[in-house]
TORLOKOL-66943 format. One record per residue (C-alpha): y negated, z negated, x. Coordinates in steps of 0.25 Angstrom, whole numbers. Each point is the difference from the previous one (the first is absolute). Layout:
<pt><py>Y</py><pz>Z</pz><px>X</px></pt>
...
***
This chain:
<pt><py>-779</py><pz>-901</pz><px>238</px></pt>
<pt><py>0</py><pz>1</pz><px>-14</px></pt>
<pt><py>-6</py><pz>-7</pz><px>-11</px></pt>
<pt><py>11</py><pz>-9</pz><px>-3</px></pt>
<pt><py>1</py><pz>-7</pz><px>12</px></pt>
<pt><py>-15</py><pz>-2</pz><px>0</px></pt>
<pt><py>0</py><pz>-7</pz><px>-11</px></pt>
<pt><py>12</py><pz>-7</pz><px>3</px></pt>
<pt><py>-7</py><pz>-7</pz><px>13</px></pt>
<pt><py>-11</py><pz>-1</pz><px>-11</px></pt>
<pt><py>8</py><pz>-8</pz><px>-8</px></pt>
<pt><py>6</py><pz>-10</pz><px>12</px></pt>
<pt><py>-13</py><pz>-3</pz><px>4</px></pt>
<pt><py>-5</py><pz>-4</pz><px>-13</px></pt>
<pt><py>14</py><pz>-8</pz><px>1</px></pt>
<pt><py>-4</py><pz>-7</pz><px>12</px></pt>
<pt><py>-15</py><pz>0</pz><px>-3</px></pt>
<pt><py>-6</py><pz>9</pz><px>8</px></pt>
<pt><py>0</py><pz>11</pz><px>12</px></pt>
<pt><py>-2</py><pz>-11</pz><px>9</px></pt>
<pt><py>12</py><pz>-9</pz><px>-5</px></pt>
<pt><py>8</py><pz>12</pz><px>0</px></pt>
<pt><py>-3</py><pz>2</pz><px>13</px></pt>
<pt><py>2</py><pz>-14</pz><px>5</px></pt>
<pt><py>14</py><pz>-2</pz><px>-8</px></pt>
<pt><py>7</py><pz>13</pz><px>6</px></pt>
<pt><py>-6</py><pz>-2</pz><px>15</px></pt>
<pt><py>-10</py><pz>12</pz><px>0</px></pt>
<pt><py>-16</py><pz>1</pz><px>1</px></pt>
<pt><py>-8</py><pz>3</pz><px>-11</px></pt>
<pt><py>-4</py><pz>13</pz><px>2</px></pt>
<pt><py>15</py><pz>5</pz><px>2</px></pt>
<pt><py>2</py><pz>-6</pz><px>-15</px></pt>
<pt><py>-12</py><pz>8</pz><px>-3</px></pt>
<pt><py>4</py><pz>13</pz><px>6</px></pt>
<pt><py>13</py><pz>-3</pz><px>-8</px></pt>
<pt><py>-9</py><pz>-1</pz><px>-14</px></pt>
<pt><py>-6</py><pz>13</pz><px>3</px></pt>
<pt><py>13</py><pz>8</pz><px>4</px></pt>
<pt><py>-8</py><pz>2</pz><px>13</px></pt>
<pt><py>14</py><pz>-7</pz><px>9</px></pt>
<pt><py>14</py><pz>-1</pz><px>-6</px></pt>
<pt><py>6</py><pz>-15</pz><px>-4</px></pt>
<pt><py>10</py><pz>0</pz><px>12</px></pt>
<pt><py>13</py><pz>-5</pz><px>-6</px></pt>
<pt><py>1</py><pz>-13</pz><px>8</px></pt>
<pt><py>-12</py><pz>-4</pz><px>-8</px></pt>
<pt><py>4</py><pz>6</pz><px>-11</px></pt>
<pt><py>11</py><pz>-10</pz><px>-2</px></pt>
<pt><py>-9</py><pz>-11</pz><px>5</px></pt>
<pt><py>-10</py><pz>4</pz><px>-12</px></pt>
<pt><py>13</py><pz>0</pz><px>-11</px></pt>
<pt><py>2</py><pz>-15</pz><px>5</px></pt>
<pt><py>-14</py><pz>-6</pz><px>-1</px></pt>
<pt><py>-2</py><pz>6</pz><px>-12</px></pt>
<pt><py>14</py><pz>-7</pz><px>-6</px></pt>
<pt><py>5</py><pz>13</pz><px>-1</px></pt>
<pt><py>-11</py><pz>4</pz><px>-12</px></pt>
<pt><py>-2</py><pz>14</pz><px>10</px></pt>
<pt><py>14</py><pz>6</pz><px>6</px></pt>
<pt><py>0</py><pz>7</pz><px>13</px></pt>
<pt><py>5</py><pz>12</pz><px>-8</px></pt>
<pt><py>-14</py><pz>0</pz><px>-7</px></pt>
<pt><py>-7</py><pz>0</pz><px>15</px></pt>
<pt><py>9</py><pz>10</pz><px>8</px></pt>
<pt><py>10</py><pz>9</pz><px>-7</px></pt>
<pt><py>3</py><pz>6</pz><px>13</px></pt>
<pt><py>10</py><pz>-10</pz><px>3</px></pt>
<pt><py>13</py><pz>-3</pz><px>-8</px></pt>
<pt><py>-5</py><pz>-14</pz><px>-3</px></pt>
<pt><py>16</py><pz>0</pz><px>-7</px></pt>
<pt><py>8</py><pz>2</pz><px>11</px></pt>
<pt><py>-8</py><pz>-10</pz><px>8</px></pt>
<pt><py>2</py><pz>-10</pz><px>-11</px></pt>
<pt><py>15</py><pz>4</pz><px>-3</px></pt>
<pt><py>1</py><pz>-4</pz><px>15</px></pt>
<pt><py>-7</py><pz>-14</pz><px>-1</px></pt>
<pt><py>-13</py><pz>3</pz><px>9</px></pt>
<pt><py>-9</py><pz>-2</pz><px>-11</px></pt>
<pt><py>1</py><pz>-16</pz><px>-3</px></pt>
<pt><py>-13</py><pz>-4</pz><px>-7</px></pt>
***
């Protein structure tokens, strides 16, 4: 994972207030949000989205996975936050 995206799941926690919030607000345990900060585990995209919708859209899921094409998804409606 690369620096970016570390400092993108960085940036949402400090949205949300913390690791742990983070954690709580997207269904995961804290150490996964950790393993996250570190680039030790990728941002799976489902939580990818979860994270752009509790941060009111302040971090895209672009900014978390680039793997995906976030455009397509949202030109086909799955992404509603």
């Amino acid at each position: 994972m690369n620096e970016s995206v570390q400092n993108s799941v960085l940036l949402a926690c400090a949205i949300v207030g913390s690791k742990s919030a983070l954690a709580r607000a997207v269904g995961v345990k804290p150490p996964t949000v950790q393993q996250w900060c570190t680039g030790e585990r990728p941002v799976p995209p489902n939580k990818c989205v979860e994270i752009e919708r509790v941060t009111g859209r302040k971090v895209l899921a672009e900014q978390l996975c680039a793997e995906v094409d976030w455009g397509f998804i949202r030109k086909a409606g799955e992404i509603t936050v």
